[in-house]
C-alpha positions as CSV (number, residue, x, y, z in Angstrom):
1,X,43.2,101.7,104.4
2,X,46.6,101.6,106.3
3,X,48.2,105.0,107.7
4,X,49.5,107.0,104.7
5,X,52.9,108.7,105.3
6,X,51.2,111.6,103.9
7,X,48.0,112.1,105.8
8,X,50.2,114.6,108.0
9,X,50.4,117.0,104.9
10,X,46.4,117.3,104.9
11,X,44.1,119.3,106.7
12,X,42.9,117.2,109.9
13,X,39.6,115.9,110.1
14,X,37.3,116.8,112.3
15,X,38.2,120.8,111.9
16,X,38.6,123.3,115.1
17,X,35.2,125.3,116.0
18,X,36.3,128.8,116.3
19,X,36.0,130.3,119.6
20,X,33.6,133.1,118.7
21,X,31.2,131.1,116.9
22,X,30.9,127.8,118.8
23,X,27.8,126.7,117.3
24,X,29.5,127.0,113.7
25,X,30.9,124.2,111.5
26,X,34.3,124.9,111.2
27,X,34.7,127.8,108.2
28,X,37.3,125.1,106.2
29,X,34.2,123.5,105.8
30,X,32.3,126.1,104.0
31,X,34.9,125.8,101.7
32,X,35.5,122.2,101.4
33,X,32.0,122.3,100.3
34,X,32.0,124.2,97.5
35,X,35.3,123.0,96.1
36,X,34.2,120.3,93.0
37,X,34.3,116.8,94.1
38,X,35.6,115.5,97.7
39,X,38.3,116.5,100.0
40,X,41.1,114.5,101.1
41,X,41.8,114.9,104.9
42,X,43.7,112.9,107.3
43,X,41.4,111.4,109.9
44,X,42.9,109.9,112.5
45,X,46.1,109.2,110.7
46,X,44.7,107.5,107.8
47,X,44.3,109.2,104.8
48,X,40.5,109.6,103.9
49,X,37.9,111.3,101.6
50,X,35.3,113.8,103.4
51,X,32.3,114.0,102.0
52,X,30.9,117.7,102.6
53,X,27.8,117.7,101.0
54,X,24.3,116.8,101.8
55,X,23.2,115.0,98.5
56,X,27.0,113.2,98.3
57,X,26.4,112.5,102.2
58,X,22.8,110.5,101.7
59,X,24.6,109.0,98.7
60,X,27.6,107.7,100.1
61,X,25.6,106.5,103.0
62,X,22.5,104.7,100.5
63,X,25.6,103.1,98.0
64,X,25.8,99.3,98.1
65,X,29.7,99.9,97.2
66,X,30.5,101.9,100.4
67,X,30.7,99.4,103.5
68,X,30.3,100.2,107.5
69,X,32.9,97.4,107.8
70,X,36.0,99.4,109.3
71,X,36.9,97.7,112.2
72,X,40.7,97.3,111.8
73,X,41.2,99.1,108.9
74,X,40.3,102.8,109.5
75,X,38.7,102.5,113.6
76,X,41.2,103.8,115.8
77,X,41.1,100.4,117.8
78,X,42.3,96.7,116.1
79,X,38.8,94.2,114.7
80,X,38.9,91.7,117.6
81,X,40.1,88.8,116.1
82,X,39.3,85.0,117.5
83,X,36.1,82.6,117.2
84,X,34.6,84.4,120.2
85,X,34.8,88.1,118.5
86,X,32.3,90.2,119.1
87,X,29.9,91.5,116.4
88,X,29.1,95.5,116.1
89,X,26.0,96.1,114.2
90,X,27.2,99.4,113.2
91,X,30.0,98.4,111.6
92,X,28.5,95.4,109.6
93,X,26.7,95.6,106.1
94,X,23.5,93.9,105.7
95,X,22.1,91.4,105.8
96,X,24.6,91.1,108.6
97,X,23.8,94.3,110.1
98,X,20.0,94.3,109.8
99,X,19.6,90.8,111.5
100,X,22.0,91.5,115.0
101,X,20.0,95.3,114.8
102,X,16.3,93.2,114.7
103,X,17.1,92.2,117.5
104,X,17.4,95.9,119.8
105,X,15.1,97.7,117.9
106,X,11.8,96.5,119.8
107,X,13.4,98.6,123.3
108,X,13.4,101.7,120.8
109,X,10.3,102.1,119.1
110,X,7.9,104.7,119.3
111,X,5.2,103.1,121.4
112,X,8.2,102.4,124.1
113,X,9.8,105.4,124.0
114,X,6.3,107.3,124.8
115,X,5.4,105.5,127.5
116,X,8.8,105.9,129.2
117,X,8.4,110.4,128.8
118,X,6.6,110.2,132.1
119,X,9.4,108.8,134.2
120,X,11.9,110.9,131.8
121,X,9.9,114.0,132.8
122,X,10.1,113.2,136.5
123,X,13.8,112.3,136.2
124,X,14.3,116.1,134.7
125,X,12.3,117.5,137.3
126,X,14.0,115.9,140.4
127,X,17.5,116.5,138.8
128,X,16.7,120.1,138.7
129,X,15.6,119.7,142.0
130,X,18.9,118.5,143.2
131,X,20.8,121.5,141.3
132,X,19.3,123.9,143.1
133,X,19.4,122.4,146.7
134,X,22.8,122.3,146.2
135,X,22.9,126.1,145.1
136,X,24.6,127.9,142.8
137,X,26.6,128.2,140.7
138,X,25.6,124.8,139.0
139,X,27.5,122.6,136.5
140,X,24.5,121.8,134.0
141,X,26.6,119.1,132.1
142,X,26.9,117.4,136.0
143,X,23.7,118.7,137.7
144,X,21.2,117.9,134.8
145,X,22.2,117.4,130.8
146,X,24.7,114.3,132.0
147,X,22.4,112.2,134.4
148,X,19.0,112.2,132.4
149,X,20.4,110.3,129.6
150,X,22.8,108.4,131.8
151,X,19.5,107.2,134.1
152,X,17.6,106.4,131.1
153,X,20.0,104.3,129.1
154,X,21.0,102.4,132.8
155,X,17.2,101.8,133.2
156,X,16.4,100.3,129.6
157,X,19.9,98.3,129.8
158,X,19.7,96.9,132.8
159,X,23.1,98.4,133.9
160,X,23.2,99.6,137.3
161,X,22.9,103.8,137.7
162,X,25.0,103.2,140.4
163,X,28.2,102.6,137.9
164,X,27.9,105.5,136.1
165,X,30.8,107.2,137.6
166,X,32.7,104.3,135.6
167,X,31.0,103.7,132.0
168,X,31.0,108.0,132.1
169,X,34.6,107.6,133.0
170,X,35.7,105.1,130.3
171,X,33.5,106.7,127.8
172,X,35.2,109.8,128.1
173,X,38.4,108.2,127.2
174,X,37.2,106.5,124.4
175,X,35.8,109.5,122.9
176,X,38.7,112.0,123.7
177,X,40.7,112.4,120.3
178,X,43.7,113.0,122.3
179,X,43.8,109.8,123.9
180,X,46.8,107.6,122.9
181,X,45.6,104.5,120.9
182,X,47.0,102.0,123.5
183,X,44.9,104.1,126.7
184,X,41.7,103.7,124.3
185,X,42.4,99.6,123.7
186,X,42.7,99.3,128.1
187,X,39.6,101.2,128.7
188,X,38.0,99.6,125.5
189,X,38.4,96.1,127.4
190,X,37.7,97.1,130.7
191,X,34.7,98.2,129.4
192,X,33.7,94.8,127.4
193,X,34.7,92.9,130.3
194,X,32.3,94.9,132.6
195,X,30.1,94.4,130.3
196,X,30.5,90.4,130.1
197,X,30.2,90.6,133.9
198,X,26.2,92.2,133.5
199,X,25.7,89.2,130.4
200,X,26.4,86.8,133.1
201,X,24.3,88.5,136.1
202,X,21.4,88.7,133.7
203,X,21.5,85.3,132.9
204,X,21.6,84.5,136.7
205,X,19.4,86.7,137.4
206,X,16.8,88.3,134.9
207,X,15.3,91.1,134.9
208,X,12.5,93.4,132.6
209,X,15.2,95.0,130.7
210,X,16.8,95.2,127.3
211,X,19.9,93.0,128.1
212,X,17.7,90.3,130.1
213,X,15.4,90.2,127.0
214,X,18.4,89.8,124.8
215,X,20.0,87.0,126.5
216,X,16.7,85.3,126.9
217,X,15.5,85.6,123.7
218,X,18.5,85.4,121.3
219,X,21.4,84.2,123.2
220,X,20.2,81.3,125.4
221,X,18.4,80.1,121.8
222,X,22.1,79.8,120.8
223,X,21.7,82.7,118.2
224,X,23.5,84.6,119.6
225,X,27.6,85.1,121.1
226,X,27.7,86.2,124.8
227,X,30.5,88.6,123.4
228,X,28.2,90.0,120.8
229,X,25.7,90.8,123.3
230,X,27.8,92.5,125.6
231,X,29.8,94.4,122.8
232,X,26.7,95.6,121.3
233,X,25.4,96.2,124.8
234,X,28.3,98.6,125.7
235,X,27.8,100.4,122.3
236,X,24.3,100.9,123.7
237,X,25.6,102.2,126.6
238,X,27.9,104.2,125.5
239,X,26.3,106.1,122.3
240,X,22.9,106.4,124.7
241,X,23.6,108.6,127.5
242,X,27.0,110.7,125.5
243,X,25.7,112.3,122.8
244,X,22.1,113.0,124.2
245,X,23.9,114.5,127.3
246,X,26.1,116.9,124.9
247,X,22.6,117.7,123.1
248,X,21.3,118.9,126.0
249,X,24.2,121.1,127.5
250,X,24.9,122.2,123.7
251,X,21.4,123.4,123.1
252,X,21.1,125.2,126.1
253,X,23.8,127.1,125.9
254,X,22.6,127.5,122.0
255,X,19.3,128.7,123.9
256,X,20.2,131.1,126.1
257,X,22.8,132.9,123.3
258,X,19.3,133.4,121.7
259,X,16.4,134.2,124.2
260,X,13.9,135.0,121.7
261,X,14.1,131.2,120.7
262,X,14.7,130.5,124.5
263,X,11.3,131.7,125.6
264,X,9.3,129.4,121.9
265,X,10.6,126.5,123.9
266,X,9.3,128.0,127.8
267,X,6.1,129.3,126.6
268,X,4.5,126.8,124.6
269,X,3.0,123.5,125.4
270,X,2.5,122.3,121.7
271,X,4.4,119.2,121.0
272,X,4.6,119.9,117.5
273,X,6.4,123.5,118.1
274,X,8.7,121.5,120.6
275,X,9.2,118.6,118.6
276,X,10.3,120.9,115.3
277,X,12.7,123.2,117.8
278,X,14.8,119.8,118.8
279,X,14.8,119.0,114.9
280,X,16.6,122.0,114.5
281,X,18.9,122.2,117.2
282,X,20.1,118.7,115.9
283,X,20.4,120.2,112.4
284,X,22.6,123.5,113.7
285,X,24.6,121.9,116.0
286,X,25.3,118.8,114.8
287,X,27.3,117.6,117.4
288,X,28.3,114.2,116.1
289,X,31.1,115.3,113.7
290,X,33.8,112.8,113.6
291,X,32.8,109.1,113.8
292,X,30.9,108.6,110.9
293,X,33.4,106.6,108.6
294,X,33.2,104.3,105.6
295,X,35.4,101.9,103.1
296,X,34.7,101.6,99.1
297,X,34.3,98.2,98.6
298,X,35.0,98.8,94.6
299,X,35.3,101.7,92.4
300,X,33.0,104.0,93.0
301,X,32.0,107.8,92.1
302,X,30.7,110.1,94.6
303,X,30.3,114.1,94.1
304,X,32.4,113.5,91.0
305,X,34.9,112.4,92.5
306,X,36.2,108.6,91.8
307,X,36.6,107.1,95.2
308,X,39.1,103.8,94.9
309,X,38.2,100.4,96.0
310,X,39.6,100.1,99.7
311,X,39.7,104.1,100.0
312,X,37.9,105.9,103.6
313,X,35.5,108.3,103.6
314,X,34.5,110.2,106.5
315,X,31.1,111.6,106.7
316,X,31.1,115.3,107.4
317,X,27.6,115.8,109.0
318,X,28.0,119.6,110.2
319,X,29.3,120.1,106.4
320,X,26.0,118.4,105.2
321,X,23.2,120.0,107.7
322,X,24.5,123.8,106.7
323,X,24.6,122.8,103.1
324,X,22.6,125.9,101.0
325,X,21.6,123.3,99.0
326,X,19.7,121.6,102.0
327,X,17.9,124.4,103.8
328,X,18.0,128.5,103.1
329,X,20.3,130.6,105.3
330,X,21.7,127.3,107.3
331,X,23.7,130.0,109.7
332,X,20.4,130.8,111.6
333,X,18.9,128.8,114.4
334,X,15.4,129.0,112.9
335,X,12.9,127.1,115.7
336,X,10.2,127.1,112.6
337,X,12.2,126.0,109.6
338,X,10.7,122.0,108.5
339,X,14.3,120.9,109.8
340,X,13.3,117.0,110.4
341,X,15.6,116.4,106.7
342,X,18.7,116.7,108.5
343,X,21.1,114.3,109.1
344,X,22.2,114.7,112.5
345,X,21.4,111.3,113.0
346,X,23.0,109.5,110.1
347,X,21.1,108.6,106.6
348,X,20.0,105.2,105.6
349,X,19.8,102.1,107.2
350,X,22.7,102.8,109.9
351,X,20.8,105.4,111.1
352,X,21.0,106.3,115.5
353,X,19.2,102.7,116.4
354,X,18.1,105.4,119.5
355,X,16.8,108.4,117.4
356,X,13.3,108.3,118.9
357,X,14.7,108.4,122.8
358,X,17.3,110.7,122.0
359,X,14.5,113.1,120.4
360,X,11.9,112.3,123.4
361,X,14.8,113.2,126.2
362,X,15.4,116.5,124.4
363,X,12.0,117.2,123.9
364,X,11.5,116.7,127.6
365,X,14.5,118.5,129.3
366,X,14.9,121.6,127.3
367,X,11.5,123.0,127.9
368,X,11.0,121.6,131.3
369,X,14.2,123.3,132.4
370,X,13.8,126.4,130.6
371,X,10.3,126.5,132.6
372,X,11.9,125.8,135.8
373,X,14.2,128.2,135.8
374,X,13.2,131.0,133.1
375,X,15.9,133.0,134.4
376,X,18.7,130.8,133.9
377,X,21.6,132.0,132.7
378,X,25.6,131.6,132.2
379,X,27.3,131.9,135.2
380,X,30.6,133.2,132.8
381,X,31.6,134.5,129.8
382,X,30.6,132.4,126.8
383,X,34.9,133.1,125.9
384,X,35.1,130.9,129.4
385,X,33.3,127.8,128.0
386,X,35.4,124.8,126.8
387,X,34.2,123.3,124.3
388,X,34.6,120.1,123.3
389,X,37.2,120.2,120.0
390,X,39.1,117.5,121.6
391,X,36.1,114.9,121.6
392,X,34.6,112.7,118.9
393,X,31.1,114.3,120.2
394,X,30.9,118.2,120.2
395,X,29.4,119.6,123.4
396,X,31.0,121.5,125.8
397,X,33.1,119.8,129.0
398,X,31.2,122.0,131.8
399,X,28.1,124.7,131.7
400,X,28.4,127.0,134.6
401,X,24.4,128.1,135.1
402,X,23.1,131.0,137.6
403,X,19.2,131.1,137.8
């Protein structure tokens, strides 16, 4: 779907977190919601359909008529064009879709992701070390909630920890609503070119990592594009250490706003308490709120409302996860409600590829570093915090933390 002339008339998409209740989906939402049918909102200039509710959401997501293929027609950057262009897996349709995502699943399954929480632990533990050599106050997005993820992702990539001053850099640009289309397409290519810079340097020289294996396996067999690799790589890259790096900051302030919660996650060592406290803190903060978008491929209905062929529809995942319909009394951080329902992550086959290390980093930093420092706390006002409207991945931009 083109720009509409009249997408400026509409309510913009994602909605403004109020200042006084952070954690909140906006309240438009609340209202959007319960209104029959979908709402029309204008999401990044285009004129799209938001789909509030959970049922609608998993159904939308599920419907063979309702296609990831966006590139170019509602993404805020042109489809590369070109018998070189790069493939995205999340923005193909299978079978497409399912056969370029075979083949980076194996660096994300359960059995890997447990036996890297020993290194992830020891990675929390030395970056809180650092924080408090350097004293206090502390900047807990910098200090801690930032480099876990960032370390991880580097590790299992192959990309160099050393560089993330630079993918941090660029993926901050990328994910700032605010930055003007042309800035995004520069830092866009700058980052696919680094990217084709690593292809090649794994190829030379191979190492036991998730980009080596790729090349090895899938694109020196000639079944696989360099481009796609790298695209699909920086994707990786990108989705892996941002949103797990917002989790953490996020939930920590979420945490210490509520210390009765605070101190289920410092006290206990049951992995199944922990495990069902991360659910929910995905479930109430929902930080990924604005990049969930899809195209009707033909008529279709959806929350009774008749969505066009070639009509957008924008996934409104806080919408969905505070949904009465979903869970009872969605406004309270509950640690002990069976949250793992939610749909934080997605729905469906396009779900996070990196769900399972995303859940094992939370798991692993929010209690270690509650444990570590049981008397942290905000080094200012919770007013003082800015949070991050302006981003396609809620969070806030810096935690000040005293302990």
């Amino acid at each position: 779907m083109s720009t509409n002339a009249n997408a400026a008339d509409l309510p913009s998409f994602p909605g403004e977190r109020e200042a006084r209740c952070p954690f909140n989906p906006p309240a438009e939402y609340t209202r959007w919601r319960e209104e029959e049918g979908l709402r029309r909102v204008n999401w990044n200039g285009h004129t799209v359909w938001a789909v509030n509710r959970y049922e609608d959401i998993k159904t939308a997501m599920a419907h063979p008529a309702i296609s990831a293929e966006v590139l170019g027609v509602l993404q805020g950057h042109a489809k590369r064009e070109g018998p070189n262009a790069p493939e995205t897996f999340p923005r193909m349709d299978d079978p497409e879709h399912a056969r370029l995502r075979r083949m980076l699943t194996k660096d994300f399954t359960v059995r890997r992701v447990n036996a890297m929480r020993p290194d992830i632990e020891a990675m929390a533990n030395e970056f809180i070390d650092a924080m408090v050599e350097k004293g206090q106050p502390g900047d807990l997005v910098q200090d801690y909630a930032l480099p876990i993820p960032s370390l991880v992702i580097s590790l299992l990539l192959g990309v160099p920890y050393t560089d993330h001053d630079f993918f941090q850099g660029i993926t901050g640009k990328l994910m700032n609503m605010n930055t003007p289309p042309e800035e995004k397409l520069k830092a866009s290519r700058e980052f696919f070119g680094y990217m084709m810079e690593l292809v090649a340097r794994k190829e030379r020289e191979p190492g036991d990592d998730l980009m080596s294996r790729v090349i090895r396996e899938h694109v020196q067999t000639g079944e696989l594009r360099r481009e796609t690799a790298a695209m699909n790589g920086q994707i990786l890259l990108n989705a892996g250490h941002e949103t797990t790096a917002n989790m953490i900051a996020l939930g920590t302030v979420a945490l210490l706003q509520n210390p009765d919660k605070a101190a289920v996650l410092r006290d206990t060592d049951d992995q199944n308490v922990i495990a069902n406290a991360v659910e929910e803190l995905l479930r109430y903060l929902t930080i990924v709120h604005s990049l969930i978008a899809r195209i009707a491929k033909e008529d279709v209905e959806i929350g009774g409302t008749l969505v066009r062929a070639g009509e957008g529809l924008i996934m409104n995942l806080p919408a969905g996860n505070w949904d009465p319909a979903f869970t009872d009394r969605p406004e309270i951080l509950d640690l002990d409600r069976p949250a793992r329902g939610h749909i934080a992550f997605g729905y469906g086959v396009h779900q996070c590829i990196g769900q399972t290390l995303a859940r094992a980093e939370l798991q692993i930093a929010l209690p270690t570093l509650l444990r570590r420092l049981p008397d942290l706390r905000l080094a200012v006002p919770i007013e003082e915090i800015r949070f991050r409207n302006d981003m396609s991945i809620y969070g806030v931009h810096a935690l000040p933390v005293e302990w």
